[in-house]
Backbone as a ProteinNet text record, in pm:
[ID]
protein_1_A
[PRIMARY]
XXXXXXXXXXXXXXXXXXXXXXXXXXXXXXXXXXXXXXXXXXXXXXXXXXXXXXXXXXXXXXXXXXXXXXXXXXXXXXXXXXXXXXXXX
[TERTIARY]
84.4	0	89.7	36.9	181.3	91	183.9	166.3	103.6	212.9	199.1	215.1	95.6	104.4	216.3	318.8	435.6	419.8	365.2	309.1	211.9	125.7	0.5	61.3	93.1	182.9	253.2	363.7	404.5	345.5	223.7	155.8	111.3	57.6	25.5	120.9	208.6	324	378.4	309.1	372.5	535.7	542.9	676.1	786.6	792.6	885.9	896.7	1007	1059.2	1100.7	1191.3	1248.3	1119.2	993.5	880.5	801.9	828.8	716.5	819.7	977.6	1023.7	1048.8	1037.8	997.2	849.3	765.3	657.1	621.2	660.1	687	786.8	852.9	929.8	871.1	813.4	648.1	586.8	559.6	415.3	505.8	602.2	671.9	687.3	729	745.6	603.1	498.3	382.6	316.9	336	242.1	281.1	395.6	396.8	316.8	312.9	201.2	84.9	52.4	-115.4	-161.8	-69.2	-68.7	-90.5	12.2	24.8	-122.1	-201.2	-302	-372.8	-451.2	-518.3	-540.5	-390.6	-381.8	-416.4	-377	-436.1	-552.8	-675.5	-767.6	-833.1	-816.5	-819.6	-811.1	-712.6	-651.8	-745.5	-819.9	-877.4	-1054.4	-1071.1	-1208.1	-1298.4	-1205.7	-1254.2	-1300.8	-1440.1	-1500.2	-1514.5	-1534.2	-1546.1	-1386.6	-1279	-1117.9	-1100.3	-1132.1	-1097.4	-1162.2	-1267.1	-1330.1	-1259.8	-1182.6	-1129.2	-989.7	-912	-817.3	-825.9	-897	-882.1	-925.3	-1014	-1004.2	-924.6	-852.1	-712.6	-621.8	-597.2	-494.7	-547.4	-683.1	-736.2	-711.1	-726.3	-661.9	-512.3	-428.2	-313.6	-269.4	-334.4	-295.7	-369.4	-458.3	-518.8	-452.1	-377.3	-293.5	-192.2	-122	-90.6	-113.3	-228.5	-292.6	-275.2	-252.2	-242.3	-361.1	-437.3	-602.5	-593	-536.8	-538	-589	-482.5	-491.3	-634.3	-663.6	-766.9	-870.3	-917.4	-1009	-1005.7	-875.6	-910.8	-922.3	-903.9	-916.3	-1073.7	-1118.5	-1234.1	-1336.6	-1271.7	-1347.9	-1384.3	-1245	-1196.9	-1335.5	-1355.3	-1407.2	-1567.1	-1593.3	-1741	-1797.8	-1704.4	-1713.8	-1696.4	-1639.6	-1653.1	-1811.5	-1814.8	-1898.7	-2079.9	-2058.1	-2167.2	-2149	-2082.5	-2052.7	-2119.2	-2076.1	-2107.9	-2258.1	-2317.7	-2466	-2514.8	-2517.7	-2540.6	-2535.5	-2480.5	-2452.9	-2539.6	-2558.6	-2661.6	-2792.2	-2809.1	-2943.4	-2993.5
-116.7	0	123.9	250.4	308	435.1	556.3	636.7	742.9	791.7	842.6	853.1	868.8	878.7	983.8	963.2	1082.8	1134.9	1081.6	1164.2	1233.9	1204.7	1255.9	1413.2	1383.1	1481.3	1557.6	1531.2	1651.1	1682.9	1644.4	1749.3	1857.8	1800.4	1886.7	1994.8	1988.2	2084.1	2162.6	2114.2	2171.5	2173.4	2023.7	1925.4	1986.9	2036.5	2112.2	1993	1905.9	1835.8	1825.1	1960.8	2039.1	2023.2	2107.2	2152.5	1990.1	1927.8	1779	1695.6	1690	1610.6	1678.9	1852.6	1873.8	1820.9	1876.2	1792.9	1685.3	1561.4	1441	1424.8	1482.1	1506.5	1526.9	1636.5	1652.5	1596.5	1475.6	1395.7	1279.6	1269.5	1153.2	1179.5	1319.1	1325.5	1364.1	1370.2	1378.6	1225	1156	1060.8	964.2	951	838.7	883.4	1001.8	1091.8	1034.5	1033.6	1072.2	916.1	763.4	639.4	615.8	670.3	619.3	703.4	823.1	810.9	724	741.5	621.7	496.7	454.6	300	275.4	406.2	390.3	463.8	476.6	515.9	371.2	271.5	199.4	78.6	61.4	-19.9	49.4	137.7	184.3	191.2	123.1	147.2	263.4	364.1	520.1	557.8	547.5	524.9	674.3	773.6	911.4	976.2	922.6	932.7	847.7	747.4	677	761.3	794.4	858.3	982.1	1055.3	1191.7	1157.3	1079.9	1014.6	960.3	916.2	859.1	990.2	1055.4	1216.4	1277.1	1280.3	1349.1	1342.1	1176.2	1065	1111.7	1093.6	1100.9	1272.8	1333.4	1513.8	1504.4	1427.9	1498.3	1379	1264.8	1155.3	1241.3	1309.4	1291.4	1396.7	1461.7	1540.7	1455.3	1361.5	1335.6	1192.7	1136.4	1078	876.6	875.8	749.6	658.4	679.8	568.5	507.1	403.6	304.8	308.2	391.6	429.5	514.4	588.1	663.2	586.1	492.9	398.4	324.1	282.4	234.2	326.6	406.5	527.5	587.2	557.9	590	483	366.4	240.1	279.2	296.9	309.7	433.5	544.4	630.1	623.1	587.2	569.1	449.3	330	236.1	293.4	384.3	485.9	560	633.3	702.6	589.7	506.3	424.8	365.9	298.9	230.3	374.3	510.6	555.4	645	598.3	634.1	511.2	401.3	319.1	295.5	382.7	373.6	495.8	596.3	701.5	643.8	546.9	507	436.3
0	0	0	-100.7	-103.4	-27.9	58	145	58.8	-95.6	-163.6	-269.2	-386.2	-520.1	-582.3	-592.9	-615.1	-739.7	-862	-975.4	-936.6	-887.4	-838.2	-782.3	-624.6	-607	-669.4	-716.2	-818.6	-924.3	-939.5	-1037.7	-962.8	-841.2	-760.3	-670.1	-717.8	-680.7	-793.2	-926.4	-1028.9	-1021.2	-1021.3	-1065.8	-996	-899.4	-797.5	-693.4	-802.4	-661.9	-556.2	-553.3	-429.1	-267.9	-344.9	-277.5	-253.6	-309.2	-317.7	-166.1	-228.3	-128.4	38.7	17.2	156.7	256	141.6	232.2	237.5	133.8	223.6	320.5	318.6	506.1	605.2	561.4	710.4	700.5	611.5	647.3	714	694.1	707.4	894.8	950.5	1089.8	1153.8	1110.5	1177.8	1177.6	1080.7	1061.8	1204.8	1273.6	1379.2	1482.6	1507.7	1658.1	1558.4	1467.9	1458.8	1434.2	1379.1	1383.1	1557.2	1616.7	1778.5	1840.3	1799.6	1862	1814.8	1695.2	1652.2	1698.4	1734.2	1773.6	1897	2022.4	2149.7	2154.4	2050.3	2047.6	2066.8	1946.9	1917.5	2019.1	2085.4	2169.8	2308.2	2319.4	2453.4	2417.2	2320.1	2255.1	2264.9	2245.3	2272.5	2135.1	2132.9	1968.8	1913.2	2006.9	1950.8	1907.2	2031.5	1946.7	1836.8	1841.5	1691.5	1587.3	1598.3	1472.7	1451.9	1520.5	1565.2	1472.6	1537.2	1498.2	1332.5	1308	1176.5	1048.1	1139.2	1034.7	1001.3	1147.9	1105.6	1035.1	1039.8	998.6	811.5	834.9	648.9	624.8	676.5	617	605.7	715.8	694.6	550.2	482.3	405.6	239.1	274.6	143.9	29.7	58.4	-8.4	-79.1	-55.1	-117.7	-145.9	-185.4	-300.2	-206.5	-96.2	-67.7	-46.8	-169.6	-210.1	-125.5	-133.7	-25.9	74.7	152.3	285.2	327.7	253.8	234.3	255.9	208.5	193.1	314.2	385.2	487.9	649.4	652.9	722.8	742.2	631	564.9	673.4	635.5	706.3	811.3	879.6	1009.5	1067	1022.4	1128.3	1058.4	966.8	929.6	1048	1084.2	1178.9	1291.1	1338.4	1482.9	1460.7	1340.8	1345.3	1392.2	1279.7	1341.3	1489.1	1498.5	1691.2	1755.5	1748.1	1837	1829.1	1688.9	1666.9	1743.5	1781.4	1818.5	1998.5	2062.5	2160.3	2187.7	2158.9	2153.5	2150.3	2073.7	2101.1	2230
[MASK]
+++++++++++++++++++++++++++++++++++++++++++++++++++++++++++++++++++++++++++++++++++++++++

């Protein structure tokens, strides 16, 4: 599963590799804080942080183009979002 579509991306940078490989640097040093909440969201069945968590995780991912991941992130807090319509009732 790849993090990031790097054509994708540098189109979206208008082929400024310089500018593309800085900010996969910052996604690269944010992404372990926002995996490690997630996971002890996850691991603590805190269904309103998981859903919190996996939003985030999907804003700071969707820039640069990782479908994949997207999709399962996606899973991830639509399945918070329901668990915790469900517990409301």
């Amino acid at each position: 599963m790849a993090l990031l579509d790097w054509e994708m991306f540098l189109e979206r940078v208008e082929r400024n590799e310089m500018l593309a490989l800085e900010l996969a640097h910052d996604l690269i040093l944010c992404l372990d804080g926002r995996i490690e909440t997630l996971g002890y969201a996850i691991s603590q069945a805190e269904i309103k942080k998981v859903e919190q968590a996996a939003h985030a995780l999907r804003g700071l991912v969707a820039p640069y183009g990782g479908r994949e991941l997207l999709v399962i992130l996606k899973e991830i807090e639509e399945t918070a979002v329901s668990k915790s319509s469900e517990v409301i009732r």
